[in-house]
C-alpha positions as CSV (number, residue, x, y, z in Angstrom):
1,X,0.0,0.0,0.0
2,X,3.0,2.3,0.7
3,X,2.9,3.2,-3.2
4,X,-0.5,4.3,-3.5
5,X,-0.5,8.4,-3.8
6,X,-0.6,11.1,-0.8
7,X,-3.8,10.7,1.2
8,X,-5.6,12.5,3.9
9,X,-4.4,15.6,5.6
10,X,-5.5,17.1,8.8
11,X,-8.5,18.7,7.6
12,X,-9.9,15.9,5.0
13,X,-9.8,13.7,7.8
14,X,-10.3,15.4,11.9
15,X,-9.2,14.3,14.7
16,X,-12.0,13.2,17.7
17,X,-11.9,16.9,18.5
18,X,-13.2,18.4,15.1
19,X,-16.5,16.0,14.9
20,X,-18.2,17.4,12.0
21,X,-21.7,19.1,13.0
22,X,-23.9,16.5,10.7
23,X,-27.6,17.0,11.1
24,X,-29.1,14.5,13.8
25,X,-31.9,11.9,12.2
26,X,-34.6,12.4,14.5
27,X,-36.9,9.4,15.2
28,X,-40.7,10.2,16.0
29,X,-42.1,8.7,19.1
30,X,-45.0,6.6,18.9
31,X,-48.2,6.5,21.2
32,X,-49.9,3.0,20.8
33,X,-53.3,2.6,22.2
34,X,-55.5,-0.5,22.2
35,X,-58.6,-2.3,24.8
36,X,-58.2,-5.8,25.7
37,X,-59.9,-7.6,28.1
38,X,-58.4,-5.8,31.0
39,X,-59.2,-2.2,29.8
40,X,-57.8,0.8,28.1
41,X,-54.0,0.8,27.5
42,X,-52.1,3.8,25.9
43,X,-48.5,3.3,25.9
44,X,-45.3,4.8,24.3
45,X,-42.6,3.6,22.5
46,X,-39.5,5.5,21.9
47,X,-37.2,2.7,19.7
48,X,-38.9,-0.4,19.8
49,X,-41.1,-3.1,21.7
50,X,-42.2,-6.2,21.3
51,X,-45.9,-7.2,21.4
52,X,-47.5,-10.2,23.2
53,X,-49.8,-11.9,25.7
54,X,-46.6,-13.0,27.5
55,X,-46.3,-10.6,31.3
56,X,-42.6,-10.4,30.4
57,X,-43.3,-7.8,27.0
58,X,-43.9,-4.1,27.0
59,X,-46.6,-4.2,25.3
60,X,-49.0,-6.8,26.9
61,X,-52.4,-7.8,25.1
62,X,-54.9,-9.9,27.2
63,X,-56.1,-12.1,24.3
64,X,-56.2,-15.4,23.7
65,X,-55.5,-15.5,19.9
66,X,-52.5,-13.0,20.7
67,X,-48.8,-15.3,20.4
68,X,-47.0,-14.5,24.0
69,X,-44.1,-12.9,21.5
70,X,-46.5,-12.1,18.5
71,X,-45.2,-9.2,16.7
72,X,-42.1,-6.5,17.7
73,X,-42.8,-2.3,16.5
74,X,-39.6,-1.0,16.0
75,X,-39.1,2.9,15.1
76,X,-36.3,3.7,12.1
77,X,-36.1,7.4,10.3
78,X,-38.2,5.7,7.7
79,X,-41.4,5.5,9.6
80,X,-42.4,2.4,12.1
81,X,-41.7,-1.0,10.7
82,X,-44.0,-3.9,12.3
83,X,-42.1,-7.4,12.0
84,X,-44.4,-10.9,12.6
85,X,-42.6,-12.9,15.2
86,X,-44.2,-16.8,13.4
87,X,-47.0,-16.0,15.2
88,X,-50.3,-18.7,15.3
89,X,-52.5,-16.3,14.1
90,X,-51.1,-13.5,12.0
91,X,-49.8,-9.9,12.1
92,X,-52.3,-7.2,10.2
93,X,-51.9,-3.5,9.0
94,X,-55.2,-2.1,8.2
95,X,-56.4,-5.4,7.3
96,X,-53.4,-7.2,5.3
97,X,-51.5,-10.1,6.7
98,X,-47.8,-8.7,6.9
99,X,-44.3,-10.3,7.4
100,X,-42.9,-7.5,7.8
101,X,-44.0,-4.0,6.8
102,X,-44.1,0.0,7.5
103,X,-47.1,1.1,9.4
104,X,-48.7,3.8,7.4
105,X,-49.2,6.8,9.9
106,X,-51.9,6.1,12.1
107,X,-52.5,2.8,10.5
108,X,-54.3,0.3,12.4
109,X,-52.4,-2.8,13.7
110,X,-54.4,-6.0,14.3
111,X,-52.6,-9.1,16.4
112,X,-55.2,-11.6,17.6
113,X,-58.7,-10.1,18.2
114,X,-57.2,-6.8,19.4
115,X,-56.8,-3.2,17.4
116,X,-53.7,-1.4,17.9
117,X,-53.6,2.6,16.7
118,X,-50.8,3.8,16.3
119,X,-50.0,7.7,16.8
120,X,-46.6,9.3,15.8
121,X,-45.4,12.6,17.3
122,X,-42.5,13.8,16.5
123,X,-41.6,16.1,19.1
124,X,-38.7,13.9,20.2
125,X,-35.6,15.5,21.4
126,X,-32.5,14.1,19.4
127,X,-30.9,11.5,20.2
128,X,-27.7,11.4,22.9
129,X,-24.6,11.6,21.0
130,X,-21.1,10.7,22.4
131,X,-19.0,13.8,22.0
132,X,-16.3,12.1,20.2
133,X,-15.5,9.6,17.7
134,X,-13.8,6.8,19.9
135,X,-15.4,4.9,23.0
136,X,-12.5,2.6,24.3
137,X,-11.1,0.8,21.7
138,X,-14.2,1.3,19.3
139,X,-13.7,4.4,17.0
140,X,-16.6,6.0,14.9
141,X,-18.1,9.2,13.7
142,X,-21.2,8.5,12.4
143,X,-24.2,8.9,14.5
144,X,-25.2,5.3,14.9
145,X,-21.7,4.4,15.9
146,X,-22.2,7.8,18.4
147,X,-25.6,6.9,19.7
148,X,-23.9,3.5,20.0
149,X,-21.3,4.6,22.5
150,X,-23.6,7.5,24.3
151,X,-25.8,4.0,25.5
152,X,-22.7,2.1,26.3
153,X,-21.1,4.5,28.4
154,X,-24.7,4.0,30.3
155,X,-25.1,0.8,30.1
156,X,-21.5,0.1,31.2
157,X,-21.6,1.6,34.9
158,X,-24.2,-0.9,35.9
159,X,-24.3,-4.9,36.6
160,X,-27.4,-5.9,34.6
161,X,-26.7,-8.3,31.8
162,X,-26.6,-7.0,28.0
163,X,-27.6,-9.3,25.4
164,X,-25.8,-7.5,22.2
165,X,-27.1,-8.1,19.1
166,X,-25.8,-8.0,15.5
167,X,-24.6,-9.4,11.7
168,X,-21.7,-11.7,11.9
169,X,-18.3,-9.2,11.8
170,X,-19.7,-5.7,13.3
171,X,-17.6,-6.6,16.7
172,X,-19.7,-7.6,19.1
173,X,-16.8,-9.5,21.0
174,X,-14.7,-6.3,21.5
175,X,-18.1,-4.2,22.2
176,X,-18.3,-6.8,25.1
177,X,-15.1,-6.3,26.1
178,X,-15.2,-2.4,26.2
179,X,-18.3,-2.5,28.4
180,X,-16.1,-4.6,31.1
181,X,-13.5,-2.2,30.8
182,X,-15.9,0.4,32.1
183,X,-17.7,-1.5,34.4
184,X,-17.7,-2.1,38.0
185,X,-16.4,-5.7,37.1
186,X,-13.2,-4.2,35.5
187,X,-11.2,-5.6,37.8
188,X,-12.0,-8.8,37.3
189,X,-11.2,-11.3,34.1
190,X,-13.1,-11.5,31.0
191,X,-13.9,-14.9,30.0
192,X,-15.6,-15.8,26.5
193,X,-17.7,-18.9,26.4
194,X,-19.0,-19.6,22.7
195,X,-22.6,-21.3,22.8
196,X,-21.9,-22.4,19.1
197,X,-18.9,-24.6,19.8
198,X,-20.6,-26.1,22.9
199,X,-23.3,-27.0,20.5
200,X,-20.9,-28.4,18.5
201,X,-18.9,-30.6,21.3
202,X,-22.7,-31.5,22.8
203,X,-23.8,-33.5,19.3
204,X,-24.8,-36.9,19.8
205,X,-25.2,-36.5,23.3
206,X,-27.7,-38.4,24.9
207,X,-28.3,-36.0,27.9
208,X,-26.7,-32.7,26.8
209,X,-27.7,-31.3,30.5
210,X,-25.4,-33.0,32.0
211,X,-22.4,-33.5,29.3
212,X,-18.9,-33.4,30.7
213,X,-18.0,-30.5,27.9
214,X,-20.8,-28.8,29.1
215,X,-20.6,-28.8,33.2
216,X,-16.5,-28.5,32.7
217,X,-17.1,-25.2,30.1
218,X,-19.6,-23.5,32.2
219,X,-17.8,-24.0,35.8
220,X,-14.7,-23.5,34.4
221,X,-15.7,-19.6,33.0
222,X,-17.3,-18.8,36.7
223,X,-14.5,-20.1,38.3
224,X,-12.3,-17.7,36.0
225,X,-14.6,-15.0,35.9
226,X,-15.5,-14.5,39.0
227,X,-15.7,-10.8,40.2
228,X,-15.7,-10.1,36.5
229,X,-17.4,-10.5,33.0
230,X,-18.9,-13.8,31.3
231,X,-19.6,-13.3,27.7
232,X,-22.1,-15.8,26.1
233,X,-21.1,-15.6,22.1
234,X,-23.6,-16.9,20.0
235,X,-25.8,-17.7,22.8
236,X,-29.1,-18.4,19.8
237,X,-26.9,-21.7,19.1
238,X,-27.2,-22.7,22.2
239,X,-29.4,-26.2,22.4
240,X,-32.7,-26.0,23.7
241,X,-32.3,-29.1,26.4
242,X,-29.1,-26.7,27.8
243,X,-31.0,-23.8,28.4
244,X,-32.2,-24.7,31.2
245,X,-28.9,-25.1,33.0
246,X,-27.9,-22.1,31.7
247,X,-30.7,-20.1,33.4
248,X,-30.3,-21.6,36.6
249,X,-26.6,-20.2,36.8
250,X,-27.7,-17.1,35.7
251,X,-30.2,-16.6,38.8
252,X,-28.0,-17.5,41.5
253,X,-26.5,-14.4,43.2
254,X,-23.1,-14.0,42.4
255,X,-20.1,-11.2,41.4
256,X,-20.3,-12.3,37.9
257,X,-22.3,-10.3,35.2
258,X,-23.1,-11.6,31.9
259,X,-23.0,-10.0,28.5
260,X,-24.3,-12.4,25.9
261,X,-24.2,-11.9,21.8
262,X,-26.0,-13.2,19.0
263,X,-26.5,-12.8,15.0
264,X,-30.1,-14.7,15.2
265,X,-33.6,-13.4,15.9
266,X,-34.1,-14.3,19.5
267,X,-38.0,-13.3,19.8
268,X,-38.8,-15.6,16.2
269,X,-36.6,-18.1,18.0
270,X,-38.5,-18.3,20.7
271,X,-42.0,-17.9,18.9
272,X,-40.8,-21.2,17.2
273,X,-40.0,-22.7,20.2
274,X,-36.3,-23.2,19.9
275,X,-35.2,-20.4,22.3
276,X,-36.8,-20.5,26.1
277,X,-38.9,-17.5,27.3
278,X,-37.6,-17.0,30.3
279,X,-34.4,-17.3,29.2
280,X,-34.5,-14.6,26.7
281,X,-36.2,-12.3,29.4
282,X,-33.5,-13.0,31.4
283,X,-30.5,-11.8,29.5
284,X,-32.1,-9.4,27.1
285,X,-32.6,-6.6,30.1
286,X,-30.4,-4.4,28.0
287,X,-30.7,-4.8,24.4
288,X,-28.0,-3.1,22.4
289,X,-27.9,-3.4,18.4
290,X,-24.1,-3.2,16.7
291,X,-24.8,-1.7,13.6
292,X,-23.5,-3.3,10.3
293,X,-20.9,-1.2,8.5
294,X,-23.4,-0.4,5.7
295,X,-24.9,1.6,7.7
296,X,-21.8,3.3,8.9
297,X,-20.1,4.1,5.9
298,X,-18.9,7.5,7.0
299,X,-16.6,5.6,9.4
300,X,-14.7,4.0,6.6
301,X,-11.7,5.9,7.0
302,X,-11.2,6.2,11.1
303,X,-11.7,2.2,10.0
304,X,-9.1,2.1,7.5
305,X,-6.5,4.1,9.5
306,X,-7.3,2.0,12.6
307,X,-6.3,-1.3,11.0
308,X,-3.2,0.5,9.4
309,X,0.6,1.5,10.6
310,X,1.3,4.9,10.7
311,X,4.0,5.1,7.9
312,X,1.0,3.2,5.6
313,X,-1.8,6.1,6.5
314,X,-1.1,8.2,3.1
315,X,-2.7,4.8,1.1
316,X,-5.5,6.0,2.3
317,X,-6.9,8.4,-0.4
318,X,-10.5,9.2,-1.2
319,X,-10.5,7.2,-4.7
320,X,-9.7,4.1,-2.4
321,X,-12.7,5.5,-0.1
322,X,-14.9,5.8,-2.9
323,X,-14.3,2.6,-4.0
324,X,-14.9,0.4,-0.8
325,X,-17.8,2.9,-0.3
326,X,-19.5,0.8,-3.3
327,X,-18.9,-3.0,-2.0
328,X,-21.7,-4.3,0.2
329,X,-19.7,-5.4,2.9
330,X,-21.5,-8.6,4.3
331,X,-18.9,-9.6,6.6
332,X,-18.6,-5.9,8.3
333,X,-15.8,-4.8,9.9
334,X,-14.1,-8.4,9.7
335,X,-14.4,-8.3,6.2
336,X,-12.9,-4.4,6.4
337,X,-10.0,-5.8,8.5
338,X,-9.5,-8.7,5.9
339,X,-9.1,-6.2,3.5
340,X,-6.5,-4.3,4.6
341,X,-4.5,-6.4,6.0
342,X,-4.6,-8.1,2.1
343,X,-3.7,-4.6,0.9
344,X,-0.4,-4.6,3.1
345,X,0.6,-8.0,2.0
346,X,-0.6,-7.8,-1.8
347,X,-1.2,-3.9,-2.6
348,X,-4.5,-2.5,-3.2
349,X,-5.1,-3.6,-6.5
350,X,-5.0,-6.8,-5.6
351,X,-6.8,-7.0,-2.3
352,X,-9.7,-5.0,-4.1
353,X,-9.7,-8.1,-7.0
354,X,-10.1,-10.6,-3.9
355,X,-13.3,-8.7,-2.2
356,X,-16.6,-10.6,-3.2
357,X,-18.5,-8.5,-6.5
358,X,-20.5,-5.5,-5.6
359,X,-24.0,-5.8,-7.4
360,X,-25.5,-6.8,-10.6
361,X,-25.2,-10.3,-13.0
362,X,-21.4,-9.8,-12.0
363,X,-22.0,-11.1,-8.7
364,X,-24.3,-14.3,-9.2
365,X,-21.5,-16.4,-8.1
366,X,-18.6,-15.5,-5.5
367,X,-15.7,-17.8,-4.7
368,X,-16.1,-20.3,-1.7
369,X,-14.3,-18.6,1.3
370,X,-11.4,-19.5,2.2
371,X,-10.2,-22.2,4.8
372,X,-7.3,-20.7,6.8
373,X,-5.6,-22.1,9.7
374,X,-4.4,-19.0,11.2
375,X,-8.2,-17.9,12.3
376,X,-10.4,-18.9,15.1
377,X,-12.4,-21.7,14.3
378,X,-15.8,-19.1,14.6
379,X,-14.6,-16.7,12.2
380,X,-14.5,-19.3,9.5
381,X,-17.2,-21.2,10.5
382,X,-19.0,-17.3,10.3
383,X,-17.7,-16.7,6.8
384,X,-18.9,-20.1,5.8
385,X,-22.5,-19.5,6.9
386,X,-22.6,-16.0,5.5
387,X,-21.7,-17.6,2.1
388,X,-24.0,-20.2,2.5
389,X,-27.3,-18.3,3.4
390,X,-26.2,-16.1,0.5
391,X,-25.6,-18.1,-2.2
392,X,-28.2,-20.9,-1.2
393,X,-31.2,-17.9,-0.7
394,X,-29.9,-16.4,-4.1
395,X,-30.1,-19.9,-5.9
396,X,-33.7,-20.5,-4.7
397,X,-35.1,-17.2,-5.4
398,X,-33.5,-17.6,-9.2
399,X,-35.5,-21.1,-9.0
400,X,-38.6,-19.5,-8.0
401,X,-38.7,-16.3,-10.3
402,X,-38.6,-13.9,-7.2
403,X,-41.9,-15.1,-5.7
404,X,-40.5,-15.0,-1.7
405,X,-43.7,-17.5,-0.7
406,X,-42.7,-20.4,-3.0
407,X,-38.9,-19.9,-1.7
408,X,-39.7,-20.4,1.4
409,X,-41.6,-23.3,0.7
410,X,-39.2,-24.9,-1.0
411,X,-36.4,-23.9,1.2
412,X,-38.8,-25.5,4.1
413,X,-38.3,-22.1,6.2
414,X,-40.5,-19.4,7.2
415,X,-41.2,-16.8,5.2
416,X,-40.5,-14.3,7.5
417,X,-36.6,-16.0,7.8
418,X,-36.4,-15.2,4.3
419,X,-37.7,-11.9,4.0
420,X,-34.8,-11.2,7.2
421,X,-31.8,-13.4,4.3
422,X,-32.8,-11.3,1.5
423,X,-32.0,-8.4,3.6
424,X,-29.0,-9.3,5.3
425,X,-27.6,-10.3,2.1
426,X,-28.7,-7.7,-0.3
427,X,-30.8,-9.8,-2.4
């Protein structure tokens, strides 16, 4: 990279103290009101909420044909999206079954026999914003990345467990690791306990609630973290008959808080039954969402510099920008780090050539990842899956002319799993 011409100076690219004064997306609140059979409810709803006949959700319908995690609002600065969680009976706006739609304003949600209206209002204040662009070791200007720290630097000063959410690649791990730093658990050890290779080691098992891997795993991270952090990685992989195991640790009284992570859809997990209630309740207290780098694109260059030496900064130019500005990035900032650290060892050329095609016919086909030996096992099991769901989703849509209800049918998934791999993967 050290050939490519002069990048950034001081004042194409500030420092943490010159963030630039970008307009803030507001988000309108929303006032939802509805009568079930215990009365009048109004309630609120600032980011999102999940809807149910289950005492553990914010918004709480009393009706029998109303799924205890039926459908979740969230609020995005396009408008406020309603997402079916495989309910029994079905998710209506204004009288069409939805997947997963916007809510037109004040558009009449049905779940079960009960009407929802929904009311925007958008005198919200703007959102908190962290006053520079690096929290720990995360760095980032762009306001998700700053609402992002402005909740962790919250977030961080308490005990409760966080269940961090998030695409494969956007960091989760070292998001976990920066709340510890700031915690009151600091002083104790951080010790990472990945759910998806305990799945793995508890295959075949005839009593997975009681496996060696499993009792020695789990009381070998207390031991080691006590007076510290536990951090549950992948925890949606974890096997239903463990669960239960795993809740009881986490309601005895102890000096050990847990942060857990996932890339699934807990609440459709546990509509289908493959995720306990009470165990979702239990670490999702504090839900924080990791955005994806699309969505984070201004950050592309702290990114870049991050992942660089010092003497290989000036490789850095805005074509380069604009260029990786284009690519999808489905592996996020792993993918990012992949790249650059192919750009040092190849040039830039090169590493460009080896990043998967952006859009268009061009890109009906990428290579198989690569099986390296220098990796953690779940990175390239992660890279594997993302090129499965990818090019598996893209083959059976091809087969099925676009129509998303016959490729789910033929995929033998729910449509509403679809629906979520089309978007993940740009399809």
């Amino acid at each position: 990279m050290g050939a490519e011409p002069k990048g950034f100076d001081a004042e194409t690219l500030p420092h943490a103290s010159r963030i630039p004064k970008t307009a803030k997306v507001l988000l309108p609140r929303v006032h939802v009101s509805w009568t079930d059979a215990q009365g009048a409810h109004d309630l609120r709803v600032d980011k999102s909420a999940i809807i149910g006949s289950s005492p553990s959700v914010p918004l709480r319908i009393e009706d029998p044909l109303v799924s205890r995690l039926h459908a979740e609002l969230t609020i995005q600065p396009t408008g406020v999206w309603l997402r079916d969680l495989a309910s029994k009976n079905g998710t209506f706006i204004e009288g069409v079954r939805v997947i997963e739609a916007l809510v037109p304003p004040g558009g009449r949600v049905r779940v079960g026999a009960t009407i929802l209206q929904l009311v925007e209002s958008w005198d919200a204040s703007p959102p908190e914003l962290w006053p520079t662009e690096q929290f720990g070791p995360l760095v980032g200007r762009s306001q998700p990345m700053r609402e992002l720290f402005a909740r962790l630097s919250r977030v961080a000063s308490t005990t409760t467990p966080v269940l961090l959410l998030g695409e494969t690649g956007t960091g989760k791990e070292l998001v976990a690791r920066t709340i510890h730093a700031r915690s009151p658990s600091s002083a104790g050890a951080f010790v990472p306990l990945d759910c998806a290779a305990l799945s793995l080691s508890l295959e075949g098992a005839s009593d997975p609630r009681h496996h060696p891997s499993l009792q020695s795993g789990v009381i070998s991270a207390l031991e080691g973290a006590r007076g510290g952090t536990i951090f549950l990685d992948e925890i949606g992989d974890l096997p239903l008959a463990v669960q239960p195991s795993l809740l009881r640790i986490l309601e005895q009284p102890g000096n050990v808080r847990f942060v857990a992570a996932t890339q699934r859809d807990l609440p459709r997990l546990v509509s289908e039954g493959a995720f306990r209630e009470d165990l979702y309740f239990r670490i999702a207290v504090l839900p924080i969402t990791v955005p994806p780098l699309r969505d984070r694109l201004e950050d592309l260059p702290l990114l870049a510099l991050a992942f660089l030496p010092p003497e290989e900064h000036a490789a850095v130019t805005p074509a380069l920008l604009e260029s990786l500005r284009a690519r999808p990035w489905r592996g996020n900032i792993r993918e990012l780090r992949n790249f650059v650290e192919r750009a040092l060892a190849f040039g830039t050329d090169e590493a460009l050539d080896l990043l998967p095609p952006s859009e268009g016919p061009s890109a009906s086909r990428t290579a198989l990842p690569r099986v390296t030996y220098d990796e953690p096992f779940k990175v390239v099991r992660d890279r594997w899956v993302v090129h499965l769901e990818r090019e598996y989703m893209r083959g059976v849509l091809a087969r099925t002319g676009g129509n998303v209800s016959a490729a789910a049918e033929a995929a033998g998934l729910d449509r509403a799993y679809v629906y979520r791999l089309i978007r993940k993967h740009g399809l």
